[in-house]
C-alpha positions as CSV (number, residue, x, y, z in Angstrom):
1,X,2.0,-34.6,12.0
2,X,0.0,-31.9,10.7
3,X,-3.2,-32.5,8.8
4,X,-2.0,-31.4,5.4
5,X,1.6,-33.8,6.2
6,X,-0.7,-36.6,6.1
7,X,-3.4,-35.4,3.0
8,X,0.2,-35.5,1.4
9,X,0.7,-39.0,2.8
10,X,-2.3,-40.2,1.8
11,X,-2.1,-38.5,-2.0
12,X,-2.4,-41.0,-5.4
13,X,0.6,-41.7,-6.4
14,X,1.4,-45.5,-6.8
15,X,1.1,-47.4,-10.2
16,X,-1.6,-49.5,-8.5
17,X,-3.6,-46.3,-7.5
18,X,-3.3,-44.9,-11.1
19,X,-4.8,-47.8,-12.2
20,X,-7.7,-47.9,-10.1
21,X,-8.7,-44.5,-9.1
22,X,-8.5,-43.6,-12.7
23,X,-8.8,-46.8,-15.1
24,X,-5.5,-46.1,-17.0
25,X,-4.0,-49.4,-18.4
26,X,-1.4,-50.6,-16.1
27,X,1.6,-50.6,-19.1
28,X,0.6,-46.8,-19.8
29,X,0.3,-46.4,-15.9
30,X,4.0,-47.5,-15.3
31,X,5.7,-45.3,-18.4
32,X,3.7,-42.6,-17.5
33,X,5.3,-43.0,-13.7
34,X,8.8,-43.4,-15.0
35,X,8.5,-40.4,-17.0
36,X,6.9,-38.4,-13.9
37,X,5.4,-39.3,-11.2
38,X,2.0,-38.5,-9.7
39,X,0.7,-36.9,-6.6
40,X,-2.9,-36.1,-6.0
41,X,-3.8,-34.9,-2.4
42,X,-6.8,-35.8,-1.4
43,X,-8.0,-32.2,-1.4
44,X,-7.3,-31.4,-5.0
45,X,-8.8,-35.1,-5.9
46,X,-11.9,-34.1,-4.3
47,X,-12.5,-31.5,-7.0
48,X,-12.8,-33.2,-9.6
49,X,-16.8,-33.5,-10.8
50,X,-16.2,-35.6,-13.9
51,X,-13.3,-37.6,-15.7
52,X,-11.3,-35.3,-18.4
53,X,-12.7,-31.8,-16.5
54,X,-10.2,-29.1,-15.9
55,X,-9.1,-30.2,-12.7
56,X,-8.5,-33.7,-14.1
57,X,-6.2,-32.5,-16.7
58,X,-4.1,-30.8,-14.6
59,X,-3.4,-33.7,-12.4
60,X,-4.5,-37.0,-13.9
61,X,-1.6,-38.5,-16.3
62,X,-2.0,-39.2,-19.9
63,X,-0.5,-41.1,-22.4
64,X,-0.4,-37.5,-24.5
65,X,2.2,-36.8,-22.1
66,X,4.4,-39.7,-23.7
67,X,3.8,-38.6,-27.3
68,X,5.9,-35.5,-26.9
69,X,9.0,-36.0,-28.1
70,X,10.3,-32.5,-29.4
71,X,9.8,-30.2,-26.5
72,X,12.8,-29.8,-24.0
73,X,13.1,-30.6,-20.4
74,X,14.6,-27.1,-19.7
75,X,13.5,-24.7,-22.4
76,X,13.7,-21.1,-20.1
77,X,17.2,-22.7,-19.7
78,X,17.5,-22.1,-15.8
79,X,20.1,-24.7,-15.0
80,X,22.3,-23.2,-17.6
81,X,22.0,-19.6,-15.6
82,X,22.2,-21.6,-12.2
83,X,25.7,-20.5,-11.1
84,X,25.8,-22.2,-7.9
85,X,23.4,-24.7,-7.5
86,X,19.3,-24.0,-6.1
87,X,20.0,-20.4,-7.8
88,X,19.0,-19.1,-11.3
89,X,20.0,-15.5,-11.9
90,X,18.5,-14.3,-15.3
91,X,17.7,-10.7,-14.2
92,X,19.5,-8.2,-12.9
93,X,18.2,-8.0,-10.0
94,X,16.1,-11.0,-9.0
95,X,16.8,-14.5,-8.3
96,X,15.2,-17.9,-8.1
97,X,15.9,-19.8,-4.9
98,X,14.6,-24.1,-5.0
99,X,14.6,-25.1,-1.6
100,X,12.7,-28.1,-2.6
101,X,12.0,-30.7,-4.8
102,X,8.6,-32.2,-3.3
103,X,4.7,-30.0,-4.2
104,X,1.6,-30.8,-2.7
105,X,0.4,-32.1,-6.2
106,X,2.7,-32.6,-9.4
107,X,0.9,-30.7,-12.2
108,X,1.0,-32.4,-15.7
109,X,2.2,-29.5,-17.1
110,X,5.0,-28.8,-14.8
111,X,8.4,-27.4,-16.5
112,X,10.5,-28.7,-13.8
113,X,10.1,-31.9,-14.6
114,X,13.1,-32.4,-14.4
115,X,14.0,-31.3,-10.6
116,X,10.5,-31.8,-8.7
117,X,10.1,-35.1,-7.0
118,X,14.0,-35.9,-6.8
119,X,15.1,-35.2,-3.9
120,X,18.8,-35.3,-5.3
121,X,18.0,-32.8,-7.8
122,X,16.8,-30.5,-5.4
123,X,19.0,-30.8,-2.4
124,X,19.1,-29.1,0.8
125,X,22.4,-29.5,0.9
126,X,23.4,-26.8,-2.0
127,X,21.4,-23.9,0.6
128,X,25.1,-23.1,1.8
129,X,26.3,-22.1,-1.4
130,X,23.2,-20.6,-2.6
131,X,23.3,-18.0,0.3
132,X,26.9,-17.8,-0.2
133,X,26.2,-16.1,-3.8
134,X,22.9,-14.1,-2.4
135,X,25.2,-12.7,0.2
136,X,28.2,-11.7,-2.6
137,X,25.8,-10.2,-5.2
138,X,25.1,-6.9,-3.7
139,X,22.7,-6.2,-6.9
140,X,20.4,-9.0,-5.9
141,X,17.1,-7.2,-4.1
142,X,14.3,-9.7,-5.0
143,X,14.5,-13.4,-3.8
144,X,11.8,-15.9,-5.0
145,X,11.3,-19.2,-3.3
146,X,10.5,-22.1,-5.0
147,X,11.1,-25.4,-5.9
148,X,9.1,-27.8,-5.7
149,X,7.1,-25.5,-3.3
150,X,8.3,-24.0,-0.8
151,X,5.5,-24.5,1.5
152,X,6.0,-28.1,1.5
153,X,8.9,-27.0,3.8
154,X,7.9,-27.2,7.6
155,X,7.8,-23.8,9.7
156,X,10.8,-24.0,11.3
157,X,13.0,-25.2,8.0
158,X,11.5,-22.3,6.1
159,X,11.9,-19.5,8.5
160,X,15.2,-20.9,8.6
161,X,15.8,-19.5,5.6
162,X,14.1,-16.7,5.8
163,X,15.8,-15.3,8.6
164,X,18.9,-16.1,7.0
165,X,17.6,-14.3,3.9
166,X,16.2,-11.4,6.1
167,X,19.9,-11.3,7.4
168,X,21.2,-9.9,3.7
169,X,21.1,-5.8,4.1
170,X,20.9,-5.7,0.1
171,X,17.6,-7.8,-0.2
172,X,14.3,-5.8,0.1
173,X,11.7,-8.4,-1.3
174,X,10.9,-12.4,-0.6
175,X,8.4,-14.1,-2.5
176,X,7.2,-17.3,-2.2
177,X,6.2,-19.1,-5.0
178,X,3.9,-21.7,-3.5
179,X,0.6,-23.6,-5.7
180,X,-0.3,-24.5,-1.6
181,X,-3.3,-22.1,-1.3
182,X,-5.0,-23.3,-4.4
183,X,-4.2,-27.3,-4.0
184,X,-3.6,-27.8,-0.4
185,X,-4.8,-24.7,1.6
186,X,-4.6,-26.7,4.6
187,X,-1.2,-25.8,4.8
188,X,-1.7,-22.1,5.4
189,X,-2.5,-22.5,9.1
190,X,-2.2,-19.4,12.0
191,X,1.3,-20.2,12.7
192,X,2.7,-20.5,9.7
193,X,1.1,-16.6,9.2
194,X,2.3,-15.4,12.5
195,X,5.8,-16.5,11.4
196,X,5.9,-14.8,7.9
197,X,4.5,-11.9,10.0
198,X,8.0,-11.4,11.4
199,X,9.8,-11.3,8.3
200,X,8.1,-8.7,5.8
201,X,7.5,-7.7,3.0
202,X,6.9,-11.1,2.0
203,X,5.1,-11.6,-1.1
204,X,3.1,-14.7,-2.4
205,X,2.9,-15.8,-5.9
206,X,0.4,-18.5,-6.5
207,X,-1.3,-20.1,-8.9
208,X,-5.3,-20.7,-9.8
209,X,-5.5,-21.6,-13.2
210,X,-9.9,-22.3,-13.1
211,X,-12.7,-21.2,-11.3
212,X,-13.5,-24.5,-9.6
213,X,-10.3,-23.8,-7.9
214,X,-11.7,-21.3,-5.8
215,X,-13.2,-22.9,-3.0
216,X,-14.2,-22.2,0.9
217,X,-10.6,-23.9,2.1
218,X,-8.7,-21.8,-0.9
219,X,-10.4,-18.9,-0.3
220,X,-9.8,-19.1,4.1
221,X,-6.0,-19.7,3.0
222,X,-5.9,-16.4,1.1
223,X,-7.9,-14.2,3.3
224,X,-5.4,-15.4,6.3
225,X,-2.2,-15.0,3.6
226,X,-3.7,-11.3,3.4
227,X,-4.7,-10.6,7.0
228,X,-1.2,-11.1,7.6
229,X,0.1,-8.8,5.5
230,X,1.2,-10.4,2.6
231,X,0.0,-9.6,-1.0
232,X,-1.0,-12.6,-3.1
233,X,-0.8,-12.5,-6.8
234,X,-1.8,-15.0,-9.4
235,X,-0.4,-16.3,-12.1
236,X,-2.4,-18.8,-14.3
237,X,-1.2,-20.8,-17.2
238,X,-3.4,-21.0,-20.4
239,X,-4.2,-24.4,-21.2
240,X,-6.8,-26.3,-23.8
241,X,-9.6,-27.9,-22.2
242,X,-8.4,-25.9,-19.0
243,X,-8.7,-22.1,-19.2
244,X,-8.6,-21.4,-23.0
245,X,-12.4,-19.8,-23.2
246,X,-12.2,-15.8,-22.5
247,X,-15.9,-16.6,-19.8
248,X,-13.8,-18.5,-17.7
249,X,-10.9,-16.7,-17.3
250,X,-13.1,-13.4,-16.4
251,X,-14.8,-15.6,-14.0
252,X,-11.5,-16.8,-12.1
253,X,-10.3,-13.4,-12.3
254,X,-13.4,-11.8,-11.0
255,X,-13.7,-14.5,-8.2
256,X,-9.8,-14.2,-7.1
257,X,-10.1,-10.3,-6.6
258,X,-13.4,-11.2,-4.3
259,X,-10.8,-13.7,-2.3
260,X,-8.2,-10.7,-2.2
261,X,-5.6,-12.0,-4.7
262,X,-4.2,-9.8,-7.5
263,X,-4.2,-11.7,-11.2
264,X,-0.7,-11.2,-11.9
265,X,0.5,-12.7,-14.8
266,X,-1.2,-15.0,-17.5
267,X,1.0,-17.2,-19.2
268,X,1.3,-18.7,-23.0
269,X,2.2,-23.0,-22.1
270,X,5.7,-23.5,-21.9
271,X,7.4,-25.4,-24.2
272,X,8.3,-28.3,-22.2
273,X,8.5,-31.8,-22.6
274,X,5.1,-33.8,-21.7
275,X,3.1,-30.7,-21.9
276,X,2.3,-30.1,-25.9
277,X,-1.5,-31.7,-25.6
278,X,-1.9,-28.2,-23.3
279,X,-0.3,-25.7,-25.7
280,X,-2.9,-23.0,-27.6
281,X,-2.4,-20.9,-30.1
282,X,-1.1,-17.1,-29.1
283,X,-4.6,-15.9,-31.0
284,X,-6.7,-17.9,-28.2
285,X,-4.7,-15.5,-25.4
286,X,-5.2,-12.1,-27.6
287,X,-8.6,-13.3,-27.7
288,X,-8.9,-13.9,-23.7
289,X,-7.2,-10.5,-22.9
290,X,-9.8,-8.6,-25.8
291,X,-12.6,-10.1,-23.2
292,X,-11.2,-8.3,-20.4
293,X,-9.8,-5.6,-21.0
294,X,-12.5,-3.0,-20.6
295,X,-15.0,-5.9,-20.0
296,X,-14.0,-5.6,-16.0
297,X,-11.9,-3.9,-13.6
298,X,-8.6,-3.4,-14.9
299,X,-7.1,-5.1,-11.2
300,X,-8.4,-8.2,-12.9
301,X,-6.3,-8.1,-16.0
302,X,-3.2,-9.7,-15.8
303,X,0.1,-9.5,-17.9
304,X,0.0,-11.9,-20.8
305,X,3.3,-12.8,-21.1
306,X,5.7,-15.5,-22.7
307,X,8.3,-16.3,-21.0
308,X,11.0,-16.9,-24.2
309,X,12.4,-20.2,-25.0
310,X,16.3,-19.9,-24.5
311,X,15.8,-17.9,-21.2
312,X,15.0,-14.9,-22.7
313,X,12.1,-14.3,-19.8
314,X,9.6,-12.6,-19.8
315,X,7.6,-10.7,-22.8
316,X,4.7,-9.1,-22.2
317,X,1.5,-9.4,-25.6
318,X,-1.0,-6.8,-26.2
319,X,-4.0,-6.8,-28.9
320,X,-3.2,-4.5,-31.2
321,X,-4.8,-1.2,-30.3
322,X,-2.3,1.2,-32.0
323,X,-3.3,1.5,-35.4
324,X,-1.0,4.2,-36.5
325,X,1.3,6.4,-34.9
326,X,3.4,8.8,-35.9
327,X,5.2,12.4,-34.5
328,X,2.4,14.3,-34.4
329,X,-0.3,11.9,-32.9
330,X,-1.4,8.1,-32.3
331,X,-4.6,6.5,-33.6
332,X,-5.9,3.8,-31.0
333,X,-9.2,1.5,-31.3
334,X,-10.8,0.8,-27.5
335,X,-12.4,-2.5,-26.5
336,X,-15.7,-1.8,-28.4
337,X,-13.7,-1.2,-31.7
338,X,-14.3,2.4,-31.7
339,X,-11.2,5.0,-33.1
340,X,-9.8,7.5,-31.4
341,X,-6.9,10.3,-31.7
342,X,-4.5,11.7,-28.9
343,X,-1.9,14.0,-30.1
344,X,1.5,12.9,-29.4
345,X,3.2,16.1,-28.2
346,X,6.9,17.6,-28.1
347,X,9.1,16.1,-25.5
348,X,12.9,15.5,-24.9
349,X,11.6,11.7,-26.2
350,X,9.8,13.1,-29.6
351,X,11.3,16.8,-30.3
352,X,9.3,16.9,-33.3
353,X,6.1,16.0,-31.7
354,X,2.7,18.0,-31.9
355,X,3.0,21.7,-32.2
356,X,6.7,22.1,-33.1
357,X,6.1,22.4,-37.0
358,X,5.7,25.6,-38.7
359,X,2.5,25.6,-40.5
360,X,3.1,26.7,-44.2
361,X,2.9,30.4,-44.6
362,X,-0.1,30.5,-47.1
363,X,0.4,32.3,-50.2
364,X,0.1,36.1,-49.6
365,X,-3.2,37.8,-51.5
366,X,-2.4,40.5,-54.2
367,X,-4.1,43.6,-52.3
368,X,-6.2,46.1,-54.7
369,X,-5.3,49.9,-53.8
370,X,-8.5,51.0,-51.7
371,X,-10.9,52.5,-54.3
372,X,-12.1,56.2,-52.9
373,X,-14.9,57.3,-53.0
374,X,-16.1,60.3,-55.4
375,X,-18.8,62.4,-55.0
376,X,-20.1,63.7,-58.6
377,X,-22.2,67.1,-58.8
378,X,-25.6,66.1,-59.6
379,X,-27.1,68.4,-62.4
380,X,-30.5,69.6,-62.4
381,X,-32.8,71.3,-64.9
């Protein structure tokens, strides 16, 4: 058994443990359990410097998590774009691949709820069919691996499947989408790089959502995700009492370009059951993106998106810096509020753009016939 096989062994996640570690009152301890279960590593639990801080929250249940009662368990809708099971195909060209229903720590705000810790919703055994459809959908070139995590595979189940992927001439891209480097970098180990090594471009998605996160063992697990090759991105979740303070998601972002990993995507909370005591208001991400943008490097800003109730994915926010457009030009403020002008010129797109309209002819001046000049005899005494 590896060592991060038994930090999951050894993780909080019994009733009695709840109880102890964490002083919640055994009723709440037990509802909070049946509606979903925990799993703290001893890794992740070792971060947390003080009950109710931003690692807490994302791992410690509370009885918030009972009061929801409106949200749904599957608002992108995936299961209802799942043609086969393990596969959601809501793009064109892209699909989601769960290979597993077990993470290295179950985040409170998780919106699988649903899936991850059941082995039976989650099976290995609906792989066949899910390459089956890969194989048949010749318009499918981007594959992402999750679950659960993917990482919680072993080596040889997961190359496994990505040899069986790599073995699909239409599919360019893998990604794995894997929280593993941020709450159990233990897992990323030489071997498990040498083996992605043979099977590029793979791509890794994960996900830091506070600067405490980055750490010597995170950090180690990214450098050796990117000395193999593979790019890392990150994509953080917005979050009250977490991340919802413009300061500390420029310092996250400015420490995960130092550890070699991209900011990717920044998400508004999903709208899923147990999670509403997290959701902000879309003003509080405006407001983080205005501290950014322009405020560091622009590799540090990441897309603010939402992905859309319904399954409508993802939409990418802005602030507003257009503040008028029309054929002729666009009006734009920067980050420091200042106004500036660009003309918006002629193009197959705007045919009517800068430059293309006459100016009016100005009314012609009535010309005077030139006046000569007479010379008059001067007359002397």
């Amino acid at each position: 058994m590896e060592l991060w096989q038994k930090m999951v062994r050894d993780s909080v996640h019994t009733i009695d443990q709840l109880v102890e570690q964490f002083n919640i009152d055994r009723k709440m301890a037990e509802d909070l359990d049946e509606f979903f279960q925990a799993r703290i590593n001893p890794y992740y639990l070792s971060l947390i410097r003080y009950p109710g801080d931003p690692i807490w929250l994302q791992c410690v249940p509370k009885k918030d998590e009972l009061e929801d009662f409106d949200a749904e368990e599957d608002p992108l809708r995936e299961d209802e774009m799942s043609p086969v099971p393990n596969i959601t195909h809501r793009y064109p060209d892209r699909a989601l691949f769960l290979v597993t229903s077990q993470c290295g720590i179950y985040c409170r705000f998780c919106t699988r709820k649903r899936k991850v810790g059941d082995y039976e919703k989650i099976s290995m055994k609906g792989l066949e069919s899910a390459f089956t459809y890969l194989e048949q959908h010749s318009e499918i070139r981007d594959v992402i691996l999750s679950g659960g995590d993917p990482l919680m595979l072993t080596d040889a189940m997961l190359e496994k499947i990505l040899e069986r992927l790599r073995a699909i001439p239409h599919i360019e891209i893998i990604r794995l989408g894997t929280r593993m480097p941020v709450v159990l970098p233990q897992r990323i180990t030489p071997r498990l790089c040498e083996m992605i090594k043979k099977y590029h471009p793979i791509y890794v998605n994960t996900h830091f959502n506070h600067p405490w996160e980055v750490t010597p063992e995170s950090t180690q697990a990214c450098e050796m995700l990117a000395n193999a090759g593979v790019p890392v991105g990150n994509q953080m979740v917005i979050m009250k009492g977490v991340n919802d303070d413009p300061a500390v998601v420029k310092e996250l972002v400015q420490k995960l370009l130092k550890i070699r990993v991209r900011p990717y995507y920044m998400y508004m909370a999903d709208e899923t059951k147990g999670a509403n005591h997290f959701r902000t208001s879309i003003q509080t991400g405006i407001k983080i993106v205005e501290g950014l943008r322009g405020h560091t490097s622009g590799l540090a800003v990441p897309h603010f998106v939402i992905d859309a109730p319904g399954g409508g994915g993802k939409i990418p926010l802005l602030p507003n810096y257009v503040l008028h457009m029309d054929e002729e030009q666009i009006i734009l403020r920067n980050f420091q509020n200042k106004v500036y002008s660009y003309k918006n010129y002629a193009d197959k797109n705007n045919p009517e753009g800068y430059g293309t309209k006459k100016k009016k002819a100005e009314p012609e001046r009535k010309r005077h016939p030139r006046r000569k000049k007479v010379n008059f005899p001067v007359l002397q005494d």
